[in-house]
C-alpha angles and dihedrals in degrees: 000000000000140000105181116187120204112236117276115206136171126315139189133242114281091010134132133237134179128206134186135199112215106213123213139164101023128062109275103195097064106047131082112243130205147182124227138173141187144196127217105268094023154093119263123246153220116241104162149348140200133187125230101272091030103238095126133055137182134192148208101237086238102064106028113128099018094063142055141195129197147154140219095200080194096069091032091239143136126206139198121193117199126197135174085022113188135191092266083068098074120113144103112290126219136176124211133185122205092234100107080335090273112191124206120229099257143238126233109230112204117194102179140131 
């Protein structure tokens, strides 16, 4: 089983970024998927959850309106956009799928000037 996170990187300010989470070794299409993220010293947190056919949605209130997630249950993937990113978005980003609660490795998400 695998969860594989595409790299995150620095961003500006007010920019956009777009990961995804390739899925292997379960089933994609039934399970729930969700983004979370942490910062050292911290929790980690929900950012955001989809069910498996993806009709329904649901989103951190922090980030609600600046972020979507969204699936292709033909690749197997699961995707977050990002947009108006600000420095309180940094943080290490992880997907997880409900299936055994597998987590994926994770992907640091810088925003900075």
């Amino acid at each position: 089983v695998q969860l594989v996170e595409s790299r995150g990187g620095l961003v500006q300010p007010g920019g956009s970024l777009r990961l995804s989470c390739a899925a292997s070794g379960f089933t994609f299409s039934r399970y729930v998927m969700s983004w979370y993220r942490q910062v050292p010293g911290k929790e980690r947190e929900l950012v955001a959850t989809i069910s498996s056919s993806g009709g329904s949605t649901n989103y951190a209130d922090s980030v609600k309106g600046r972020f979507t997630i969204s699936r292709d249950n033909a690749k197997n993937t699961v995707y977050l956009q990002m947009n108006s990113l600000n420095p309180e978005d940094t943080a290490v980003y992880y997907c997880k799928s409900d299936w055994h609660d597998y987590w994926g490795q994770g992907t640091q998400v810088t925003v900075s000037s």
